[in-house]
DRENLOKOL-590704 format. One line per 10 residues: number of its first residue (from 1); for each residue x, y, z of N, C-alpha, C. Coordinates in Angstrom, 3 decimals. Layout:
<sites>
NUM> X Y Z X Y Z X Y Z; ...
</sites>
This chain:
<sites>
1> -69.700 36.094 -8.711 -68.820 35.474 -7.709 -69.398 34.155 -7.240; -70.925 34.106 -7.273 -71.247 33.124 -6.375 -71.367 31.972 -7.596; -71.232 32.424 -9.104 -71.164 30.888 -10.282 -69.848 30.340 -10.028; -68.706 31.403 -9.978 -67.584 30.773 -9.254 -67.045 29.893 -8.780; -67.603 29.707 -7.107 -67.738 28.587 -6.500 -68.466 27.722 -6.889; -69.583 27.607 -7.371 -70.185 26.301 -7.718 -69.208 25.714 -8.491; -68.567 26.372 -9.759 -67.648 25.653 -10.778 -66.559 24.814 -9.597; -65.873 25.880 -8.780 -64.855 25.098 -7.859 -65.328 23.953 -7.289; -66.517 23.315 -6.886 -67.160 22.576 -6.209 -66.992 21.430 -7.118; -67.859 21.526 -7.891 -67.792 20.655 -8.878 -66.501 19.878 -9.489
11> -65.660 20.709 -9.590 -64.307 20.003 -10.164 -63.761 19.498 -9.070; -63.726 20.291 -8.023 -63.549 19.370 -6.907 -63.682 17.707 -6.702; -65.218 17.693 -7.080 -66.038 16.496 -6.517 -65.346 15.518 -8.303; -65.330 16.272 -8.693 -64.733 15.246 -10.556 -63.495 14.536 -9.837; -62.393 15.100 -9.459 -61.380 15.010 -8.993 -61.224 13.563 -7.839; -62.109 14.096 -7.175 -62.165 12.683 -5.977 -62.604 11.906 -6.509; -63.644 11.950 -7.666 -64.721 10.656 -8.002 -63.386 9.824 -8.491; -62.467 10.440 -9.504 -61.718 9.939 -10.878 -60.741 9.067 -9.712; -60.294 9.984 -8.844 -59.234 9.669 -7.941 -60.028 8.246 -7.181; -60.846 8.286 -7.032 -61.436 6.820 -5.840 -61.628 5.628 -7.381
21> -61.653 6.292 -8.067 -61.547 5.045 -9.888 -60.321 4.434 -9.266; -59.188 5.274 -9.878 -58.186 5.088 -9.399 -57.346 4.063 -8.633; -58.042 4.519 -7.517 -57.625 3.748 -6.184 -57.994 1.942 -6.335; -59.398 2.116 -6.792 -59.931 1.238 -6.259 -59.570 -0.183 -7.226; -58.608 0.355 -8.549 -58.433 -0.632 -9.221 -57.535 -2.354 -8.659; -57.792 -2.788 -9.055 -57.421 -3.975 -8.351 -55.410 -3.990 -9.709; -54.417 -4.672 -9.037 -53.172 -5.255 -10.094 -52.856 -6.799 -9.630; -52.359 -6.984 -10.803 -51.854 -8.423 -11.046 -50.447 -8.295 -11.037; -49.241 -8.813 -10.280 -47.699 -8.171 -10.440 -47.297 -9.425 -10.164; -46.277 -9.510 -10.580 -45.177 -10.714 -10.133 -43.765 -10.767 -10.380
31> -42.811 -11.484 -10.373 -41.356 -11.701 -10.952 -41.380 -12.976 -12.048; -40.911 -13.447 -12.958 -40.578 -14.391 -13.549 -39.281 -14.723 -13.055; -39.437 -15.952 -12.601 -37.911 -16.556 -12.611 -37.598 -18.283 -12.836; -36.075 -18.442 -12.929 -36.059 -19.901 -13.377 -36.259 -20.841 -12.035; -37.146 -21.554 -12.146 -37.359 -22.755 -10.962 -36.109 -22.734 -10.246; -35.533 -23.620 -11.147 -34.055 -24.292 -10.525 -32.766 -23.223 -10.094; -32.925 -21.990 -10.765 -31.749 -21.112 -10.270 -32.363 -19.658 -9.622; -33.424 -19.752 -9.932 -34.284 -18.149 -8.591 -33.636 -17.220 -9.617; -33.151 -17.213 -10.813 -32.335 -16.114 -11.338 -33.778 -15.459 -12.451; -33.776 -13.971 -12.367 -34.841 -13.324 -13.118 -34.960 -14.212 -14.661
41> -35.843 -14.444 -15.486 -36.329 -15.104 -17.335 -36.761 -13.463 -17.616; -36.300 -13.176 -18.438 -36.989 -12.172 -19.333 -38.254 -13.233 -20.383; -39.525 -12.476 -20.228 -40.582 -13.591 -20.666 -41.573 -12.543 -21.555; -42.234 -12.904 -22.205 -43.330 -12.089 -22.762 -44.418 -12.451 -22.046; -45.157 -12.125 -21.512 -46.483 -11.862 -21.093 -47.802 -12.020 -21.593; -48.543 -12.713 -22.005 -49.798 -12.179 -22.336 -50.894 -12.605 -21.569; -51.787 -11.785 -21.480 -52.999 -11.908 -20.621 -54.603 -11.256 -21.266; -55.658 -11.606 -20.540 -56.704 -11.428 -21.129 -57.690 -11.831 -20.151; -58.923 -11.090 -20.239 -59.786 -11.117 -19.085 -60.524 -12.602 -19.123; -61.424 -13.133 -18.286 -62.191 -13.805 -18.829 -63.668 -13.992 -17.885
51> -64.536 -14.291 -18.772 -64.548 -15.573 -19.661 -64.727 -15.296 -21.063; -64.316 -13.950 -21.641 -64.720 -13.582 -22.892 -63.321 -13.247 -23.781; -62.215 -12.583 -22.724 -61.216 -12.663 -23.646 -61.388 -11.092 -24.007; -62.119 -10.170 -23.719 -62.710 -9.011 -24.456 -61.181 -8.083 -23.957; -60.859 -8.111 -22.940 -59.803 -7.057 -22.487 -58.116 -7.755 -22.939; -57.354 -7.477 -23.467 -56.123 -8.235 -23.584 -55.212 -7.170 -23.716; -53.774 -7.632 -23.433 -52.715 -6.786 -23.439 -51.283 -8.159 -23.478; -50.118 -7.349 -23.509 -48.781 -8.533 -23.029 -47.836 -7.354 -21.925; -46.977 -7.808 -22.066 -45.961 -7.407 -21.041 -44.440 -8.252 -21.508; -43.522 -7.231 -21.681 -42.070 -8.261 -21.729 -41.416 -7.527 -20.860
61> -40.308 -8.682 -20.237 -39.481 -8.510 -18.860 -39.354 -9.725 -18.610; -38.895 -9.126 -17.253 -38.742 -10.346 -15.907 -39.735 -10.215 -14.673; -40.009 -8.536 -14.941 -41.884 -8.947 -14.304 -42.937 -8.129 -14.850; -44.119 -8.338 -14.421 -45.162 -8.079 -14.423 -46.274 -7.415 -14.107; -46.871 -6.077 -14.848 -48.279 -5.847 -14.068 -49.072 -5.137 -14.614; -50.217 -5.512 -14.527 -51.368 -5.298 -15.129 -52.664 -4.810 -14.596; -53.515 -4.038 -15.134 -54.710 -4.107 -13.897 -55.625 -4.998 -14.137; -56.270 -5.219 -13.178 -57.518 -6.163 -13.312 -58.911 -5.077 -13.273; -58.979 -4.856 -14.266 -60.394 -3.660 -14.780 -61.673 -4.836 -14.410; -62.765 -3.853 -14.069 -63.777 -4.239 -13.890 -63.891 -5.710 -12.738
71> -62.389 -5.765 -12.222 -62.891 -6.880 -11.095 -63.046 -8.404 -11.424; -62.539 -8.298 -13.394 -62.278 -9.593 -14.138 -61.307 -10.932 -13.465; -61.565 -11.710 -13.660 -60.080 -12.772 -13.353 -59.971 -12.597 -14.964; -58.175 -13.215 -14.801 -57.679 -13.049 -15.929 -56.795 -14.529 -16.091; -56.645 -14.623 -17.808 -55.622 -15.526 -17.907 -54.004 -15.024 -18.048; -53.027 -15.635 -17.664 -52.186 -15.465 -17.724 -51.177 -16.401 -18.573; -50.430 -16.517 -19.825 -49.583 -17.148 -20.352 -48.235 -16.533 -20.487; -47.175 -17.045 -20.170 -45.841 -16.860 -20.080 -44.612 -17.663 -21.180; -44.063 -17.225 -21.981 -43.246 -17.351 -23.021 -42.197 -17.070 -22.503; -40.771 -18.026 -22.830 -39.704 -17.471 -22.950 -38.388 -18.702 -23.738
81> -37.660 -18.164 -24.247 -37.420 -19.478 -24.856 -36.342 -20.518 -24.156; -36.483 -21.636 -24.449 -35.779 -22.403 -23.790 -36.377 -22.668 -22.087; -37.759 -22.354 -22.059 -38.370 -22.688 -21.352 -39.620 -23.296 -21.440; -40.514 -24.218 -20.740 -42.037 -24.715 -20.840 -42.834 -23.398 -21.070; -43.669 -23.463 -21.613 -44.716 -22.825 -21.516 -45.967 -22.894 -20.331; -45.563 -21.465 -19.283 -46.078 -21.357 -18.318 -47.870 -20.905 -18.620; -49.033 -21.563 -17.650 -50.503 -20.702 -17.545 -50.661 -20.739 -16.242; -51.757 -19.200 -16.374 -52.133 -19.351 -14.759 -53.176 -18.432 -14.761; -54.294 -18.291 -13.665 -55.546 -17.439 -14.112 -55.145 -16.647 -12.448; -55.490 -15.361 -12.732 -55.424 -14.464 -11.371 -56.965 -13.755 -10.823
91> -56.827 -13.946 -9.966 -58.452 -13.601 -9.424 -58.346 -12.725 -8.405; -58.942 -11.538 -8.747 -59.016 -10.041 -8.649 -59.611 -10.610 -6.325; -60.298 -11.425 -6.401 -60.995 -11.801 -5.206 -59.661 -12.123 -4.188; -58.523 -12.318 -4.558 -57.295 -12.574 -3.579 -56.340 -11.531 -3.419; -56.997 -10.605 -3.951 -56.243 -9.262 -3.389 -55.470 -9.110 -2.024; -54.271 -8.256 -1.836 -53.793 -7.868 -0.779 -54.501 -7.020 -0.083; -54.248 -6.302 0.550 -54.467 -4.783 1.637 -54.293 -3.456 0.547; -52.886 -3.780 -0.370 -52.750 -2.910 -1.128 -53.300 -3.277 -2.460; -54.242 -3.844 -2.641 -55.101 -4.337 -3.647 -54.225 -4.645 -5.116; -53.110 -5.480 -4.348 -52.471 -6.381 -5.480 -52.880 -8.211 -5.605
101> -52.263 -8.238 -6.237 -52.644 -9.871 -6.590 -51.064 -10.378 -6.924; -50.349 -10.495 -6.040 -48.846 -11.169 -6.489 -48.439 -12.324 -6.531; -48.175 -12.916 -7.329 -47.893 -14.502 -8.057 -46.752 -14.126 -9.042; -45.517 -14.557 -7.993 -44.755 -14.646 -8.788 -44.464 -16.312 -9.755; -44.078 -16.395 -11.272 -43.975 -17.151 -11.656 -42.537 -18.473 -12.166; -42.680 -19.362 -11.615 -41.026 -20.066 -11.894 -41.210 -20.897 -13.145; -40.243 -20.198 -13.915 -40.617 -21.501 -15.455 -39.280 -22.587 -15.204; -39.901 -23.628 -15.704 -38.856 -24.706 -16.044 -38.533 -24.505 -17.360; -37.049 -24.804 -17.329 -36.659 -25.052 -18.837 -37.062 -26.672 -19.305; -37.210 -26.167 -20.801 -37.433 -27.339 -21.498 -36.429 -27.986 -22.206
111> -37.559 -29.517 -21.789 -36.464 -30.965 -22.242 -36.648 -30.995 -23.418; -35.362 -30.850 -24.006 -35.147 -31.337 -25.248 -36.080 -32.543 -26.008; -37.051 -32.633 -26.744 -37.201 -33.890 -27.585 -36.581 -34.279 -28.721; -37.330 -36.037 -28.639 -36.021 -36.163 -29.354 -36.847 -36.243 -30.942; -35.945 -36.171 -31.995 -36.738 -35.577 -33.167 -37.306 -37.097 -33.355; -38.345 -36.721 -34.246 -38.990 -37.863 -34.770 -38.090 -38.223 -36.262; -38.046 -40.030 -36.122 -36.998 -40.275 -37.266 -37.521 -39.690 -38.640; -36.976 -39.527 -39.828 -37.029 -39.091 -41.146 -37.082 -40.493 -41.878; -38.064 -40.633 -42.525 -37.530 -41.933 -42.779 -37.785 -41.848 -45.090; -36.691 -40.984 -45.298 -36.910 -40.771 -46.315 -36.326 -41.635 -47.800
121> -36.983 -42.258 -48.521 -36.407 -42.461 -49.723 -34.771 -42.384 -50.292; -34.458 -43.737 -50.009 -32.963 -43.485 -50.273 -31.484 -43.444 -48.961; -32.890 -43.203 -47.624 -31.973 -43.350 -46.715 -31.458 -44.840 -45.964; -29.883 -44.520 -45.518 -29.820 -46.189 -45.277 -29.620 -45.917 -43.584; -30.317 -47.162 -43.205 -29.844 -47.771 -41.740 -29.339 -48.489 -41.396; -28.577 -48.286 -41.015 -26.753 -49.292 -40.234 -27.261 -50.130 -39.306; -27.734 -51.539 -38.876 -27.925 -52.241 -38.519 -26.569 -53.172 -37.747; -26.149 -51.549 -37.424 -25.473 -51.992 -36.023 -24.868 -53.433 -34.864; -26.168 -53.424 -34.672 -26.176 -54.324 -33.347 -26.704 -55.779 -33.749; -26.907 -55.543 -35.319 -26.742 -57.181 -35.897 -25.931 -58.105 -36.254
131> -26.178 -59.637 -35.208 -24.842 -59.894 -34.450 -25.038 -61.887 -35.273; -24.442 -61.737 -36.354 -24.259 -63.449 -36.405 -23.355 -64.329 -36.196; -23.489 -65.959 -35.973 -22.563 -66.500 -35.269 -21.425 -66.471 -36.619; -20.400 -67.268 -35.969 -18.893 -66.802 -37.000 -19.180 -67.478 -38.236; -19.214 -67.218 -39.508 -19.274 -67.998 -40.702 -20.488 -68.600 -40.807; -21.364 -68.120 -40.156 -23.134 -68.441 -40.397 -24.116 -67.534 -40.625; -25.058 -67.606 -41.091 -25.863 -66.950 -40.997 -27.189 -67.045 -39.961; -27.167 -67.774 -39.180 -27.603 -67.571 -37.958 -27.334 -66.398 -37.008; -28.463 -66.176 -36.643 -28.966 -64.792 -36.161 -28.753 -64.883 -34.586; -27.945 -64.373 -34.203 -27.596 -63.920 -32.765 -28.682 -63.096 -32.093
141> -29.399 -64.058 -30.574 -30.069 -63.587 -29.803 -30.117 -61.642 -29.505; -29.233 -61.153 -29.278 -29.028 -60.137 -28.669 -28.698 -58.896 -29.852; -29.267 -59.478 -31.543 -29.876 -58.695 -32.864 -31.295 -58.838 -32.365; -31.689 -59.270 -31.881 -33.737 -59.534 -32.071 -34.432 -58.187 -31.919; -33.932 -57.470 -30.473 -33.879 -56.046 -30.491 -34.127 -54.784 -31.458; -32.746 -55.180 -32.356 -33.009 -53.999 -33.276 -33.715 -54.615 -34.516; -33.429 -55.598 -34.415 -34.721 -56.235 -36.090 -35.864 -56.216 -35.751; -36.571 -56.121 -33.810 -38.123 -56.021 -34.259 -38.187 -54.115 -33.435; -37.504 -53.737 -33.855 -37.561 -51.960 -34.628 -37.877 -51.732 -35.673; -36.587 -52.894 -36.386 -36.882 -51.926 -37.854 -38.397 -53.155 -38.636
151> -38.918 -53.712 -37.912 -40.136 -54.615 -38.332 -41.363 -53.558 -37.338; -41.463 -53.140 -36.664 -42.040 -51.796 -36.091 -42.452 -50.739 -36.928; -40.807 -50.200 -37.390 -40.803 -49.092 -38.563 -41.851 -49.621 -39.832; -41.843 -51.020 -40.155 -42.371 -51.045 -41.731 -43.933 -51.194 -40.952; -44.265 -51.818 -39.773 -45.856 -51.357 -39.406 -46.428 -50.311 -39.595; -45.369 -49.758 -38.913 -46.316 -48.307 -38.894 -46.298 -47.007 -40.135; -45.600 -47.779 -40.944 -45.023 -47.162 -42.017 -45.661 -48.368 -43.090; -47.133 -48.501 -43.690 -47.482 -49.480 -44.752 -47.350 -49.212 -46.101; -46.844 -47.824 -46.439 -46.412 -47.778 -47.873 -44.802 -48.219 -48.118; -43.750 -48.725 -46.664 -42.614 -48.376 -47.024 -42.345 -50.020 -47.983
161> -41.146 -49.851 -48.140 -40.677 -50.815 -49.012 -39.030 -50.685 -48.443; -38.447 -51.718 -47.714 -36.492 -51.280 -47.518 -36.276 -52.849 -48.075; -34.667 -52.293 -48.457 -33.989 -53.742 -49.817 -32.882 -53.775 -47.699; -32.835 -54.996 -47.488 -31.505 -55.461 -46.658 -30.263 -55.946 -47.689; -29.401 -55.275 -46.999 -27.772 -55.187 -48.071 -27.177 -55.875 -47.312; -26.521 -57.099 -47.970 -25.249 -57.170 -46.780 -23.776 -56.955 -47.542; -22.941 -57.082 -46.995 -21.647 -56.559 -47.322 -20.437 -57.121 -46.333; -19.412 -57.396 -47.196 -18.085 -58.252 -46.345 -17.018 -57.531 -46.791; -15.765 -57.681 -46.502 -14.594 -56.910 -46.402 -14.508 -57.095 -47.639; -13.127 -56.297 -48.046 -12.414 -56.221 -49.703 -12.640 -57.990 -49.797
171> -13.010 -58.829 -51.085 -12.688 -60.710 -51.061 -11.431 -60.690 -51.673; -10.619 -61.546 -51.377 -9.517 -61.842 -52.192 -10.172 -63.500 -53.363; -9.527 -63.190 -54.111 -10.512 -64.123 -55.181 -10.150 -65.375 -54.738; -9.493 -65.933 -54.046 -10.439 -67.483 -53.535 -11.021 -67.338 -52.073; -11.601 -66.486 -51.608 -12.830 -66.187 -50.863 -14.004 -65.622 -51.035; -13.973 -64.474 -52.653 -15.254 -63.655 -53.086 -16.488 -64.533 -53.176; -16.077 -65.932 -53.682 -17.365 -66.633 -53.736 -18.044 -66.590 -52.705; -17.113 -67.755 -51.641 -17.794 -67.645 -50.115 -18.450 -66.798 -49.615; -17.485 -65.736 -49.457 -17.868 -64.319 -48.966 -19.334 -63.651 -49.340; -19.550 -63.756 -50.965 -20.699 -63.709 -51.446 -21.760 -64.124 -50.991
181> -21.524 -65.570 -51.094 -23.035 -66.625 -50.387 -23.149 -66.149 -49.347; -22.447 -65.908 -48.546 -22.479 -65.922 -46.925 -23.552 -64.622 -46.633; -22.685 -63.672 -47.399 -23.646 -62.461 -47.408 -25.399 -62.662 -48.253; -25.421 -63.460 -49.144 -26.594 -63.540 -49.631 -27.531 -64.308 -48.387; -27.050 -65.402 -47.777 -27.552 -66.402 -46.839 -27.809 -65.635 -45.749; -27.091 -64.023 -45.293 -27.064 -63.438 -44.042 -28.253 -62.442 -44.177; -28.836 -61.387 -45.493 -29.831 -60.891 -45.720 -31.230 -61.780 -45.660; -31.077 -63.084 -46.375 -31.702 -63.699 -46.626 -32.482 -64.288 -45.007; -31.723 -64.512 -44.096 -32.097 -64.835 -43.090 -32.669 -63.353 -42.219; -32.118 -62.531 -42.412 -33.245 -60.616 -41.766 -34.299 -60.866 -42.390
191> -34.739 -61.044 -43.887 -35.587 -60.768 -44.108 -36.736 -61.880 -43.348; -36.235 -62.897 -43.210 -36.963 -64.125 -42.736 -37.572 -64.045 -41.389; -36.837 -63.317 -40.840 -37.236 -62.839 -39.314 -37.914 -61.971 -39.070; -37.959 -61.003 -40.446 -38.858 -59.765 -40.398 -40.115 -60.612 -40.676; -39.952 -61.168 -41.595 -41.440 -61.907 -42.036 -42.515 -62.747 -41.145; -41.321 -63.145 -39.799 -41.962 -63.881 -38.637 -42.047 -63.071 -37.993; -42.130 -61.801 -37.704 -42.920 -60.882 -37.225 -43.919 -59.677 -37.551; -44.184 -60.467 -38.993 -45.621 -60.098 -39.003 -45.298 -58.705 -40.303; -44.536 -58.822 -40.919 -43.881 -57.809 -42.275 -43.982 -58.851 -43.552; -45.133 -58.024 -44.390 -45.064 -58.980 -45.680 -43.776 -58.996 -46.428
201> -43.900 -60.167 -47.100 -42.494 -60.622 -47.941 -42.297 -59.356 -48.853; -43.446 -58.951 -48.939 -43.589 -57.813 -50.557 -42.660 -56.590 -49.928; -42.828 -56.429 -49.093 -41.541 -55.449 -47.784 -40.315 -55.355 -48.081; -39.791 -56.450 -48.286 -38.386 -56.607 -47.909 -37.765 -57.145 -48.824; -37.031 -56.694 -49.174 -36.091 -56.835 -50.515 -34.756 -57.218 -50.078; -33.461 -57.794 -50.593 -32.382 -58.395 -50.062 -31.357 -57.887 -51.307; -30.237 -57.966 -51.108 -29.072 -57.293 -51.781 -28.167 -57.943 -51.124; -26.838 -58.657 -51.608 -25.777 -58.782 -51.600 -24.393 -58.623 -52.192; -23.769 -57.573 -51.448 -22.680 -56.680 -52.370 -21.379 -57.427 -52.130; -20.833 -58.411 -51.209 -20.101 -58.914 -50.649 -18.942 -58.161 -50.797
211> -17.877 -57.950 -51.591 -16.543 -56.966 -50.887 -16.657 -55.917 -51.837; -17.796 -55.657 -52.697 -17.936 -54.524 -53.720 -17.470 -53.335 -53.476; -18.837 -52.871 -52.109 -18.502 -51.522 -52.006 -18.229 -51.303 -50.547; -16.686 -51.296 -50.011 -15.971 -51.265 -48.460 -16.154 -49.647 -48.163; -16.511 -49.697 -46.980 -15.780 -48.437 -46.163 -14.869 -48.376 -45.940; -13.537 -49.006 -46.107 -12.434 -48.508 -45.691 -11.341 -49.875 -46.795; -10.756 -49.037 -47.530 -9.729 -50.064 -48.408 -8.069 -50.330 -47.768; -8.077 -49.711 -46.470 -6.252 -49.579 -45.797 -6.154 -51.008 -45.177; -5.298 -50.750 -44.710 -4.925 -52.260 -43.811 -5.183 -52.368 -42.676; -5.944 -50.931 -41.905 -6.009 -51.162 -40.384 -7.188 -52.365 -40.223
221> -6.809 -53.119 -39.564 -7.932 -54.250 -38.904 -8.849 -53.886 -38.432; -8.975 -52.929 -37.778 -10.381 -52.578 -36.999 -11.283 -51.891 -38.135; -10.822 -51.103 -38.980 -11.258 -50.457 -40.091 -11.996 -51.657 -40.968; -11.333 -52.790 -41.320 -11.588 -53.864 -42.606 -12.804 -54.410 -41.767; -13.214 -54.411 -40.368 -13.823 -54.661 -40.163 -14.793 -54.491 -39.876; -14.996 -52.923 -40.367 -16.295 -52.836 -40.227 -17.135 -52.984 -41.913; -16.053 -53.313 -42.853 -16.885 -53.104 -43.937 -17.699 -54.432 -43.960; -17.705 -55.282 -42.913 -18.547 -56.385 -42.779 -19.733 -56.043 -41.896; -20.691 -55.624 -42.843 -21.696 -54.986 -42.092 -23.006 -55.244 -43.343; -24.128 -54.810 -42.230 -25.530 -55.141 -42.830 -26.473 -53.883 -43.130
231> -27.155 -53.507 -43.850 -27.919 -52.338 -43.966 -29.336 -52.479 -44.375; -30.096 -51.449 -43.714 -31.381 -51.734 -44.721 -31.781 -49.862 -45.264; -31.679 -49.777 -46.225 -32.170 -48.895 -47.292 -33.633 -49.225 -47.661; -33.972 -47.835 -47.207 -35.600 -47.392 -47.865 -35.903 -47.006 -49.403; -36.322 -47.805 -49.995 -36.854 -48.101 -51.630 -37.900 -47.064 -51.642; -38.731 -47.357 -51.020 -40.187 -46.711 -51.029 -41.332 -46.175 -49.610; -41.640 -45.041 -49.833 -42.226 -44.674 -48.624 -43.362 -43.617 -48.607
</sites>
């Protein structure tokens, strides 16, 4: 009878020890939500003790909790998509009363970037906003813009090689000549400007198609007019 009680004693005292483990653990808890609308992110979680990293786990939801074993601070990283990528370290030392650690977290969504250009073999660029005076090939102030872009592009790009095309509406045959020169005289002058900013001649190649090849063969006017346009196509890159 009397080995009995000792056994009862004992499990007793197991019981409280395990139970004051227990207690005494420290948690990390929070909510995820979006900055701008307070509305719950379902997020993945991951965390890990530190300074070693030895303890790790994740968590998915909209919240969070974890224990903080051994009294570690921990890192905290937060995933979710269409949001920044949230960090944050929790330290077991800012405990509550109820020996939590609550930090809730607000992610911002993420800004779109913008892609980086492709600048592949074969592709052409519409040179837009290249503006000459009427029946000249003089180069309009308010082209300088986009010609020292695409004189930018061949800097930073020293293997490329682009041919400048120019191109004029359908010619009727006593204008194809004109039309021709004009367009040869109008490449001829891009490339010249590229070259005064610092783009070797070996760069830039020139093409004149004059009413060869139109975007648009109908009669609308606004249409005929755009097949009077300039391009530069990438040769080599």
């Amino acid at each position: 009878m009397k080995s009995l009680s000792v056994v009862f004693i004992l499990f007793t005292c197991s019981c409280n020890t395990f139970g004051q483990t227990i207690d005494s653990t420290i948690y990390a808890q929070g909510k995820i939500i979006n900055v701008a609308t307070k509305e719950p992110v379902v997020a993945k979680v991951s965390f890990q003790s530190l300074p070693y990293g030895n303890k790790v786990g994740f968590r998915n939801g909209s919240e969070y909790s974890f224990p903080l074993f051994d009294n570690d601070k921990y890192s905290i990283t937060v995933e979710a998509p269409g949001f920044e990528t949230f960090k944050t370290t929790v330290d077991p030392s800012s405990a509550n009363s109820s020996k939590k650690v609550v930090k809730d977290i607000e992610l911002i969504v993420a800004v779109a970037k913008p892609e980086e250009p492709i600048h592949t073999v074969g592709k052409v660029i519409p040179l837009n906003n290249l503006i000459f005076d009427q029946n000249s090939a003089k180069i309009g102030a308010a082209s300088h813009a986009q010609l020292d872009g695409v004189a930018k592009m061949l800097h930073e790009n020293p293997n490329m090689i682009i041919q400048i095309e120019g191109h004029t509406d359908m010619d009727k045959k006593e204008t194809a000549k004109l039309n021709k020169k004009l367009s040869e005289e109008r490449v001829e002058a891009v490339k010249t400007y590229l070259v005064s900013k610092g783009v070797s001649k070996n760069k830039v190649k020139t093409k004149a198609f004059g009413g060869t090849q139109p975007l648009y063969t109908g009669s609308d006017t606004k249409q005929r007019a755009l097949n009077r346009r300039v391009e530069a196509r990438i040769l080599e890159n």
